[in-house]
mmCIF file of the N, C-alpha and C atoms, coordinates in Angstrom:
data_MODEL
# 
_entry.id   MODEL 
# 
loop_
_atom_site.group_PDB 
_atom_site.id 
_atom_site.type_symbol 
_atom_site.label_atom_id 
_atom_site.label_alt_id 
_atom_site.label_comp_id 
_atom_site.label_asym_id 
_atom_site.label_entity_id 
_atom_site.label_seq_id 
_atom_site.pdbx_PDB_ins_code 
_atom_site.Cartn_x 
_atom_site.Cartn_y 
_atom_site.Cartn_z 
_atom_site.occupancy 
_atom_site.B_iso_or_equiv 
_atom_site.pdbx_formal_charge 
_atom_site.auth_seq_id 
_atom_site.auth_comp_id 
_atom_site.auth_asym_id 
_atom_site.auth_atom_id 
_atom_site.pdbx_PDB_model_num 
ATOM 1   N N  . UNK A 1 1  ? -2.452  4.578  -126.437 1.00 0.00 ? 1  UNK A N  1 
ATOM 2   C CA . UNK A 1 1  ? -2.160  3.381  -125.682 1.00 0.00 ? 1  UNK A CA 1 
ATOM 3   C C  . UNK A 1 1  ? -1.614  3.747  -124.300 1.00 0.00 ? 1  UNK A C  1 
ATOM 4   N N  . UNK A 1 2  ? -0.578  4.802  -124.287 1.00 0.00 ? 2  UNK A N  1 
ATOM 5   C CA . UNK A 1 2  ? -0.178  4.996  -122.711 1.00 0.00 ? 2  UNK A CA 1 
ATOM 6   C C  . UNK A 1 2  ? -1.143  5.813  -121.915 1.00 0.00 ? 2  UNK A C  1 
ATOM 7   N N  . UNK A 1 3  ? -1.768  6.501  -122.742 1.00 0.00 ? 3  UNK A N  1 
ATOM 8   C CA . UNK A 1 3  ? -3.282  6.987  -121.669 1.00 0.00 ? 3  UNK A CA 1 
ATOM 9   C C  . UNK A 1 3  ? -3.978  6.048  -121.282 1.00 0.00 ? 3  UNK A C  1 
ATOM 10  N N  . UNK A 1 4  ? -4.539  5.523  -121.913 1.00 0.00 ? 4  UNK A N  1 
ATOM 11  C CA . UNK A 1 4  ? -4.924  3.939  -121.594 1.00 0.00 ? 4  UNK A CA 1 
ATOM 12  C C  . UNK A 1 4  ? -4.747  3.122  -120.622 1.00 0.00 ? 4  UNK A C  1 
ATOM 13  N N  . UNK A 1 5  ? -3.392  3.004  -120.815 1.00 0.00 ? 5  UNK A N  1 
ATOM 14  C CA . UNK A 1 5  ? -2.818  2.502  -119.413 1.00 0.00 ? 5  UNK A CA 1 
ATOM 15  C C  . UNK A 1 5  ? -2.701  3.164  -117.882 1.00 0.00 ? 5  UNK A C  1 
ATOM 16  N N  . UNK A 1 6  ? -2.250  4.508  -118.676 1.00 0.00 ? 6  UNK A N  1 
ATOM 17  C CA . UNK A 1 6  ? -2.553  5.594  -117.122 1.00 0.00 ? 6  UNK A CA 1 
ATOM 18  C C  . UNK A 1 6  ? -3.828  5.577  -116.530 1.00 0.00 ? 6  UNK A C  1 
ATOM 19  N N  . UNK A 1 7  ? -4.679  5.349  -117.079 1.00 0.00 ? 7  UNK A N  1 
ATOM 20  C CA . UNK A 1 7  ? -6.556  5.379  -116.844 1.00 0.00 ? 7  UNK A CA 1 
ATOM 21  C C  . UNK A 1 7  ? -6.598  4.270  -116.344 1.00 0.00 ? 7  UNK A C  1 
ATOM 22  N N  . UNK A 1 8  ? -6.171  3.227  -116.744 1.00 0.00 ? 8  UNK A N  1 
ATOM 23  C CA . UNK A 1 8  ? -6.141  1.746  -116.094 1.00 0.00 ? 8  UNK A CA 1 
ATOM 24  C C  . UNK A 1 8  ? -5.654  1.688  -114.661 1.00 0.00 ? 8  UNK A C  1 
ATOM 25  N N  . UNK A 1 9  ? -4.395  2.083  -114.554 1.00 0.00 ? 9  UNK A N  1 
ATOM 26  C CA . UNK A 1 9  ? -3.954  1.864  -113.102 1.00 0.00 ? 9  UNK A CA 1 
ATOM 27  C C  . UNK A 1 9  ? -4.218  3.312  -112.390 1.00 0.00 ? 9  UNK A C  1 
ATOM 28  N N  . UNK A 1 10 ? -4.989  3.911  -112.988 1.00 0.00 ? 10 UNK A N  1 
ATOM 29  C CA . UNK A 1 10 ? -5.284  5.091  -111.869 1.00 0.00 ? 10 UNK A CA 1 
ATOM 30  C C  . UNK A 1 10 ? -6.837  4.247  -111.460 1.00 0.00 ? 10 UNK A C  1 
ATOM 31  N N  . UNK A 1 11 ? -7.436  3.273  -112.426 1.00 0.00 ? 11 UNK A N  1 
ATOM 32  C CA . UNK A 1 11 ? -8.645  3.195  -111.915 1.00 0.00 ? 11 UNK A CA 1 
ATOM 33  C C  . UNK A 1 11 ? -8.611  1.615  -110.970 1.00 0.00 ? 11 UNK A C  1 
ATOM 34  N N  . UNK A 1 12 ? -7.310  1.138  -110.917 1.00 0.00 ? 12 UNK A N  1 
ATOM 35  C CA . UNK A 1 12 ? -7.121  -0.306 -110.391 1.00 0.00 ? 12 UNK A CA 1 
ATOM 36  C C  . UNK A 1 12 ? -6.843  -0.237 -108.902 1.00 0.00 ? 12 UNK A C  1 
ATOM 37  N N  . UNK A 1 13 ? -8.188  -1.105 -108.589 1.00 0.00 ? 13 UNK A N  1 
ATOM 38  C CA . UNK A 1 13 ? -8.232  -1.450 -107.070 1.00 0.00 ? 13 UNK A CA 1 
ATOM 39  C C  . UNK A 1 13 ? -8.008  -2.406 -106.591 1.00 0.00 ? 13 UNK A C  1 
ATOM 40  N N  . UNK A 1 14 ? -6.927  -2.117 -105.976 1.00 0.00 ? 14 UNK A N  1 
ATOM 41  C CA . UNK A 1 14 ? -6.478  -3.576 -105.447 1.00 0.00 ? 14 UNK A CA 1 
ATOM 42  C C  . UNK A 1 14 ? -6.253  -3.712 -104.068 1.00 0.00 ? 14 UNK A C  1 
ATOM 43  N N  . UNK A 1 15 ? -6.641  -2.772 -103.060 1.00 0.00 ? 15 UNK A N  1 
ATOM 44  C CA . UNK A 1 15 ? -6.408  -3.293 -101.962 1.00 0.00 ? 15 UNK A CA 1 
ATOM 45  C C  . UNK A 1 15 ? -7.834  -2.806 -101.173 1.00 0.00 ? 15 UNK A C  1 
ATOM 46  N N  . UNK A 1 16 ? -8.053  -3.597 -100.157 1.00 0.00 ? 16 UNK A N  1 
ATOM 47  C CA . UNK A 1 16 ? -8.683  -3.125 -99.163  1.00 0.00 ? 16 UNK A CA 1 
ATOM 48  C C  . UNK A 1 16 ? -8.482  -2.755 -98.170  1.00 0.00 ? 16 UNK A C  1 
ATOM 49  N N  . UNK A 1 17 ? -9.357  -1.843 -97.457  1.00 0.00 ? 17 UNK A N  1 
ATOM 50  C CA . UNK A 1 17 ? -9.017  -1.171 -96.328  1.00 0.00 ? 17 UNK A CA 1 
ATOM 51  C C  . UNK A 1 17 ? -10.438 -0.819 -95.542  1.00 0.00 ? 17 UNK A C  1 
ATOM 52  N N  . UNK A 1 18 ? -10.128 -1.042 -94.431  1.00 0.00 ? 18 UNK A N  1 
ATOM 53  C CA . UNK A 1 18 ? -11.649 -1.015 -92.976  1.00 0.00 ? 18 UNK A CA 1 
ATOM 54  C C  . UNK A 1 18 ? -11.552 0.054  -92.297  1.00 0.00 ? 18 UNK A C  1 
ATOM 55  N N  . UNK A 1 19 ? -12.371 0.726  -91.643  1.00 0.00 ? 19 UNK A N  1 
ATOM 56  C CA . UNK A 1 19 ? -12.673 1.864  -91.455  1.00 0.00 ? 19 UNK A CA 1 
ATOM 57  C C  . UNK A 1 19 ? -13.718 1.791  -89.968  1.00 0.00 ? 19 UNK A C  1 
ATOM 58  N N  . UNK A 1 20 ? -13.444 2.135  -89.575  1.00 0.00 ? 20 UNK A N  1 
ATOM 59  C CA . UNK A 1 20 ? -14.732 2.414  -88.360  1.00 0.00 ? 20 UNK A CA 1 
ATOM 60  C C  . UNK A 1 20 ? -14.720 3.880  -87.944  1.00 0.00 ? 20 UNK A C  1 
ATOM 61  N N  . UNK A 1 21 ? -16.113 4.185  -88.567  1.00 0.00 ? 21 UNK A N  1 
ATOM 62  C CA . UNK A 1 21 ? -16.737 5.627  -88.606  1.00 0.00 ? 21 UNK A CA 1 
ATOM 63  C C  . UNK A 1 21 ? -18.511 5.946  -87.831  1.00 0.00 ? 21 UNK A C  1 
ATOM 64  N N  . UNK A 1 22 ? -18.369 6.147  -87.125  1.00 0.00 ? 22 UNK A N  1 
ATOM 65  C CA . UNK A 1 22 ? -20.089 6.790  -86.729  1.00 0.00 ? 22 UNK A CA 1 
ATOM 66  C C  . UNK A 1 22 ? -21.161 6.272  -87.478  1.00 0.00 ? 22 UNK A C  1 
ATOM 67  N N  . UNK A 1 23 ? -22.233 5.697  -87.200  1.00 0.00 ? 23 UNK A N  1 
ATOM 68  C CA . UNK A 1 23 ? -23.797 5.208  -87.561  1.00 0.00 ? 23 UNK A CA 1 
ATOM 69  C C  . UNK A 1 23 ? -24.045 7.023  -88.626  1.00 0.00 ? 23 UNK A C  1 
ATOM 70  N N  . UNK A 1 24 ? -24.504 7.754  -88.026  1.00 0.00 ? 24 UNK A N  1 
ATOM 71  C CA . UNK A 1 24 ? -24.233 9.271  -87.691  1.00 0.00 ? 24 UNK A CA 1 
ATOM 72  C C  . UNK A 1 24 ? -23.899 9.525  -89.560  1.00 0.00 ? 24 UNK A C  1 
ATOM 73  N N  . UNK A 1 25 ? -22.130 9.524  -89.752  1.00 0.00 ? 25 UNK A N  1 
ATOM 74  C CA . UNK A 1 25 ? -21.464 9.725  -90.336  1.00 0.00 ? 25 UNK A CA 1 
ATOM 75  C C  . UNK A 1 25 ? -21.980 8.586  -91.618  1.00 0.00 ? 25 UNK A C  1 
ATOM 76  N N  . UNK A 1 26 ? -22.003 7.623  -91.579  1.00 0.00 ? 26 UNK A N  1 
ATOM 77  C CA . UNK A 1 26 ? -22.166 6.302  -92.703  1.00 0.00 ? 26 UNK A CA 1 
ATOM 78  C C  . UNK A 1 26 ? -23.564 6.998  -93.367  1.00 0.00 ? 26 UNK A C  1 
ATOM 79  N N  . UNK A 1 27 ? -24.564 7.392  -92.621  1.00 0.00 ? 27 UNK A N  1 
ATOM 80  C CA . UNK A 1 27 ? -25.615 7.487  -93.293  1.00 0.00 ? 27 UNK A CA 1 
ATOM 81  C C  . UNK A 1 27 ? -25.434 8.830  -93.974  1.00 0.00 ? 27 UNK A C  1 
ATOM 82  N N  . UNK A 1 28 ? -25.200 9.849  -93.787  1.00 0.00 ? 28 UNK A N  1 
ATOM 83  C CA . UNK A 1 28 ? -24.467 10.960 -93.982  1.00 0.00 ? 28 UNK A CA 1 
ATOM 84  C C  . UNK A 1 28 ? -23.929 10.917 -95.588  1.00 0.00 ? 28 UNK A C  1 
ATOM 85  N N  . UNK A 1 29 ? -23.056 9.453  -95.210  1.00 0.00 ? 29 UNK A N  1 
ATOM 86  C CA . UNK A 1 29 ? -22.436 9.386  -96.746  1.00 0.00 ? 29 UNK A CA 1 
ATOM 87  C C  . UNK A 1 29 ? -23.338 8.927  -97.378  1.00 0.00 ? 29 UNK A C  1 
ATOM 88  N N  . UNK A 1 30 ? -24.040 7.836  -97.212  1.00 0.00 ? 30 UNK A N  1 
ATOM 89  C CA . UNK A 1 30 ? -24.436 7.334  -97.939  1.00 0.00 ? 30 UNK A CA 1 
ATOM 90  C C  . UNK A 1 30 ? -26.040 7.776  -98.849  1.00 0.00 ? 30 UNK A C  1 
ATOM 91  N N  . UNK A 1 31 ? -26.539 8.967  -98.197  1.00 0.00 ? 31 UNK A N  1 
ATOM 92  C CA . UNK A 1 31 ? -27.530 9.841  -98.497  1.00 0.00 ? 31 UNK A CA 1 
ATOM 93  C C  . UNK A 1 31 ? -26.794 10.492 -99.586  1.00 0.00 ? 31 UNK A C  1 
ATOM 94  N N  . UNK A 1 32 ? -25.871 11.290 -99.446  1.00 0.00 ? 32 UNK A N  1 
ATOM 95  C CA . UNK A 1 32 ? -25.120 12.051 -100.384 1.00 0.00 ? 32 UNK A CA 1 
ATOM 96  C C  . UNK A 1 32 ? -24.586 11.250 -101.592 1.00 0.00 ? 32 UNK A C  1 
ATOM 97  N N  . UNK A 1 33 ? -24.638 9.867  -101.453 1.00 0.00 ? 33 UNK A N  1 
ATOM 98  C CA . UNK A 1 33 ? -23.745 9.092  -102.457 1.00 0.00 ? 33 UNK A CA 1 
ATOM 99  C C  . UNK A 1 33 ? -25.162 8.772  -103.553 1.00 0.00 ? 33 UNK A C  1 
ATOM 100 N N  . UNK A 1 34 ? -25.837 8.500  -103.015 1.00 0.00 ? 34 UNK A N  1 
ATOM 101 C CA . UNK A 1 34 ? -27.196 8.181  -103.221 1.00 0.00 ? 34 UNK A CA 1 
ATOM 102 C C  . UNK A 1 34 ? -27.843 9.301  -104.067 1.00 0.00 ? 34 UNK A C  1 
ATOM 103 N N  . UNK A 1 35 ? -27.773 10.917 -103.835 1.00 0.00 ? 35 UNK A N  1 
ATOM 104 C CA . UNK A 1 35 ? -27.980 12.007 -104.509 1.00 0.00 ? 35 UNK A CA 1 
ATOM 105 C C  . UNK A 1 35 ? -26.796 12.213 -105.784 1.00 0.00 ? 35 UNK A C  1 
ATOM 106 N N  . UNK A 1 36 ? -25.738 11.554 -105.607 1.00 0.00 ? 36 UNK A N  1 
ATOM 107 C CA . UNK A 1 36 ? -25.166 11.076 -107.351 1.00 0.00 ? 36 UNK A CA 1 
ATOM 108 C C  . UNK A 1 36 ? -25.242 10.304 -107.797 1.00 0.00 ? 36 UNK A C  1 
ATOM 109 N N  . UNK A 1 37 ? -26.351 9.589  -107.189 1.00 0.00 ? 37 UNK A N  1 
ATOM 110 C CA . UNK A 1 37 ? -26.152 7.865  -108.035 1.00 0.00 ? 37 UNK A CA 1 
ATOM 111 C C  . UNK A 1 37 ? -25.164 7.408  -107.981 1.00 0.00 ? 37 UNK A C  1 
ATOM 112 N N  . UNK A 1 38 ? -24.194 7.175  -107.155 1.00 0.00 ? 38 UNK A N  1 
ATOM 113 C CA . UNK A 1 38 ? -23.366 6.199  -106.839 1.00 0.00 ? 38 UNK A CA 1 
ATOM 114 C C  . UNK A 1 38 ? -23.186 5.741  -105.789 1.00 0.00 ? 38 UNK A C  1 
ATOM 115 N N  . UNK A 1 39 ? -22.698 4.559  -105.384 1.00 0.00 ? 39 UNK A N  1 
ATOM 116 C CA . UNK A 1 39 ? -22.501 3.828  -104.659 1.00 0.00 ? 39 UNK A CA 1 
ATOM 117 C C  . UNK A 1 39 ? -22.000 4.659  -103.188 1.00 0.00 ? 39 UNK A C  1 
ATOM 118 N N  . UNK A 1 40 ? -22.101 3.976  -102.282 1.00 0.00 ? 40 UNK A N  1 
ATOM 119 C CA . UNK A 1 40 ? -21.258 5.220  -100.796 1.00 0.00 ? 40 UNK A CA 1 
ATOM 120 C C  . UNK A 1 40 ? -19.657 4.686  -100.850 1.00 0.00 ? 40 UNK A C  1 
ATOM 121 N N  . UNK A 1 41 ? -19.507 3.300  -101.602 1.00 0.00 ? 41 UNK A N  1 
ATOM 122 C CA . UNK A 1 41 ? -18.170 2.894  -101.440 1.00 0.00 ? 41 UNK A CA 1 
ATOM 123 C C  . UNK A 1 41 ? -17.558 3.885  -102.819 1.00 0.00 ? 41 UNK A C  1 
ATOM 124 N N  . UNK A 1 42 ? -17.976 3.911  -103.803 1.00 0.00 ? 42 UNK A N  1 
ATOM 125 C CA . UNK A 1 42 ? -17.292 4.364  -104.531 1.00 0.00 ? 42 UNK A CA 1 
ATOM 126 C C  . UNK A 1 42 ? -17.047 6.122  -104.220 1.00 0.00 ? 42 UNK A C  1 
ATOM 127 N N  . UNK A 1 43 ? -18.165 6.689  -103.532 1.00 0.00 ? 43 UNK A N  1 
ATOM 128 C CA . UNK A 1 43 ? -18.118 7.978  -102.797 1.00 0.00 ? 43 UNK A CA 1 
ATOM 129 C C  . UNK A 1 43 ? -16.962 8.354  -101.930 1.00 0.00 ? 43 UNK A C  1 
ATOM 130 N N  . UNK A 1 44 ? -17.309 6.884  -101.057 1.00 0.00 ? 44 UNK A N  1 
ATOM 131 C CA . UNK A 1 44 ? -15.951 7.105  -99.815  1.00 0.00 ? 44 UNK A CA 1 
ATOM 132 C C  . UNK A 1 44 ? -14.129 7.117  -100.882 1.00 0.00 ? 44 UNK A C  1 
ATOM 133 N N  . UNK A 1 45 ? -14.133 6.279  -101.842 1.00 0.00 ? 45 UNK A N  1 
ATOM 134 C CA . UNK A 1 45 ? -12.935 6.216  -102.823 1.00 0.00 ? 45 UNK A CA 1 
ATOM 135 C C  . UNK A 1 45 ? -12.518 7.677  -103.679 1.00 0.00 ? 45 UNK A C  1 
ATOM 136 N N  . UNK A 1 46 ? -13.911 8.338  -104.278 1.00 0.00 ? 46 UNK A N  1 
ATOM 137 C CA . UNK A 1 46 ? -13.149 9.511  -105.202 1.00 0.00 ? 46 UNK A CA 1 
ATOM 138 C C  . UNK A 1 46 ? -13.076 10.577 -104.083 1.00 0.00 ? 46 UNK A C  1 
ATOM 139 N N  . UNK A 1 47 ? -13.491 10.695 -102.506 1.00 0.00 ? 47 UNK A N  1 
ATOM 140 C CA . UNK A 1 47 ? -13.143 11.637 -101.667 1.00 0.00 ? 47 UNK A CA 1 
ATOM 141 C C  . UNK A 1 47 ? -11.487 11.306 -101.401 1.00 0.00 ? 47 UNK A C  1 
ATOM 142 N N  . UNK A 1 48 ? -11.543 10.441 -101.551 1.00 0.00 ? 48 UNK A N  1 
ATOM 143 C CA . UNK A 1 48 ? -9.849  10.381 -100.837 1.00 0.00 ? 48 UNK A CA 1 
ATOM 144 C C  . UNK A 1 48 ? -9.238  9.876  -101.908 1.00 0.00 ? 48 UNK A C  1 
ATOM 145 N N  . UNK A 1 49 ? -9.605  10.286 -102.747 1.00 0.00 ? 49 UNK A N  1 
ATOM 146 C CA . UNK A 1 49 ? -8.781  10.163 -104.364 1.00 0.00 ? 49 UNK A CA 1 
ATOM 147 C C  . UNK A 1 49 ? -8.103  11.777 -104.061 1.00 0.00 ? 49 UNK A C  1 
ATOM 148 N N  . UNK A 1 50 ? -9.633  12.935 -104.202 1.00 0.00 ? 50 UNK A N  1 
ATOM 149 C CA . UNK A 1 50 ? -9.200  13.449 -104.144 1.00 0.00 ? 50 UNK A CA 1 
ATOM 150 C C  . UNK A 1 50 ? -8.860  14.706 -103.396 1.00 0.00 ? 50 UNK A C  1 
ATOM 151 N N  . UNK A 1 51 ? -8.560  13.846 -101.885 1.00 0.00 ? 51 UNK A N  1 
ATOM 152 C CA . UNK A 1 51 ? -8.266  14.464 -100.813 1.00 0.00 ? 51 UNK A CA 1 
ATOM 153 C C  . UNK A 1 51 ? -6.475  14.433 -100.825 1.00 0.00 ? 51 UNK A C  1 
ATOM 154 N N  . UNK A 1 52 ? -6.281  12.961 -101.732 1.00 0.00 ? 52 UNK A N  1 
ATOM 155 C CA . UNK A 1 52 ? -4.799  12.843 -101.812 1.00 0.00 ? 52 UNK A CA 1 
ATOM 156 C C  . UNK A 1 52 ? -4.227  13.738 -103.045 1.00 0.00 ? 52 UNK A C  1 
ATOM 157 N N  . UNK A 1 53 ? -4.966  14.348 -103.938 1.00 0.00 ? 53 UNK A N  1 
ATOM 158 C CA . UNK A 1 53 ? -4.311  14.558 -104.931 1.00 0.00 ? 53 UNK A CA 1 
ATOM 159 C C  . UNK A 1 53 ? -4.336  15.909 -105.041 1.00 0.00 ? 53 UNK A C  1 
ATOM 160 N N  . UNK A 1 54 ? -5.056  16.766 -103.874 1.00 0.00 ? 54 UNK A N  1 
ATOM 161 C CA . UNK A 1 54 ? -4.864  17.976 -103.243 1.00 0.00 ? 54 UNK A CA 1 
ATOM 162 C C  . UNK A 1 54 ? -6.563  18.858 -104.285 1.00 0.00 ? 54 UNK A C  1 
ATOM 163 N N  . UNK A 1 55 ? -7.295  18.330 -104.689 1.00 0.00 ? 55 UNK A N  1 
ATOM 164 C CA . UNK A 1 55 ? -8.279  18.423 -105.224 1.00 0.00 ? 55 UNK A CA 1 
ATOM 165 C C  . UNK A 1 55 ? -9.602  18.311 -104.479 1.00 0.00 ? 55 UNK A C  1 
ATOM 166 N N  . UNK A 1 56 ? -9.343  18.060 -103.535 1.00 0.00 ? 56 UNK A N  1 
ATOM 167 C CA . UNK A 1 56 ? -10.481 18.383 -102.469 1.00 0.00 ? 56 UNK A CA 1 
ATOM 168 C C  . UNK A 1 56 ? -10.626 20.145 -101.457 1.00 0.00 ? 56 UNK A C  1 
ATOM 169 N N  . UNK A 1 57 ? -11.670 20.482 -102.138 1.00 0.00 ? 57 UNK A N  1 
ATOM 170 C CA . UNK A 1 57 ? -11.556 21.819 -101.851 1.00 0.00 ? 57 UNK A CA 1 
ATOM 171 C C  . UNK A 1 57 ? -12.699 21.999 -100.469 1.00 0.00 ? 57 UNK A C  1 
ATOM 172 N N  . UNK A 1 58 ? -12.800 22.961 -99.704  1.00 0.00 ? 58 UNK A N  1 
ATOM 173 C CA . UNK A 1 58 ? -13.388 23.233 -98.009  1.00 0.00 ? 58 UNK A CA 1 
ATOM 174 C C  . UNK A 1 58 ? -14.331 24.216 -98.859  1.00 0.00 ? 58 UNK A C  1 
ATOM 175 N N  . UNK A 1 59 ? -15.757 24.339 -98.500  1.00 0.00 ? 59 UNK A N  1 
ATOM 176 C CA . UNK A 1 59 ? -17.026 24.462 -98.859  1.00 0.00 ? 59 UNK A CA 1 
ATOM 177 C C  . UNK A 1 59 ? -17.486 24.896 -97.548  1.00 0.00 ? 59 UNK A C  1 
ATOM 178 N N  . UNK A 1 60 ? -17.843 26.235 -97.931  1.00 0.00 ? 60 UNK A N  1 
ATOM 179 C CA . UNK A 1 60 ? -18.677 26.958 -96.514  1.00 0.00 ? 60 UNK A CA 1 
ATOM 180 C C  . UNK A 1 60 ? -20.151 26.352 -96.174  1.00 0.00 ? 60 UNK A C  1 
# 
């Protein structure tokens, strides 16, 4: 039950937030989001999931 809940509010979205990024850059993501089958919004979310949670690693 308390995993449960931890999974819950780690996966609860509740706010929004706007962004202005490059034509350039959007398609960029959204090609790559597209090569996992997911969405570019949900792409742009687990990058800075886990850019915050120090799990984003630099790739030569």
């Amino acid at each position: 039950m308390l995993l449960e809940e931890a999974a819950g509010n780690t996966l609860m979205k509740d706010k929004r937030i706007n962004i202005r990024i490059s034509s350039r850059n959007l398609t960029r993501i959204q090609k790559r989001a597209a090569k996992e089958c997911i969405t570019y919004q949900t792409s742009k979310s687990s990058t800075l999931h886990k850019f915050i949670t120090g799990k984003l690693k630099e790739t030569a």
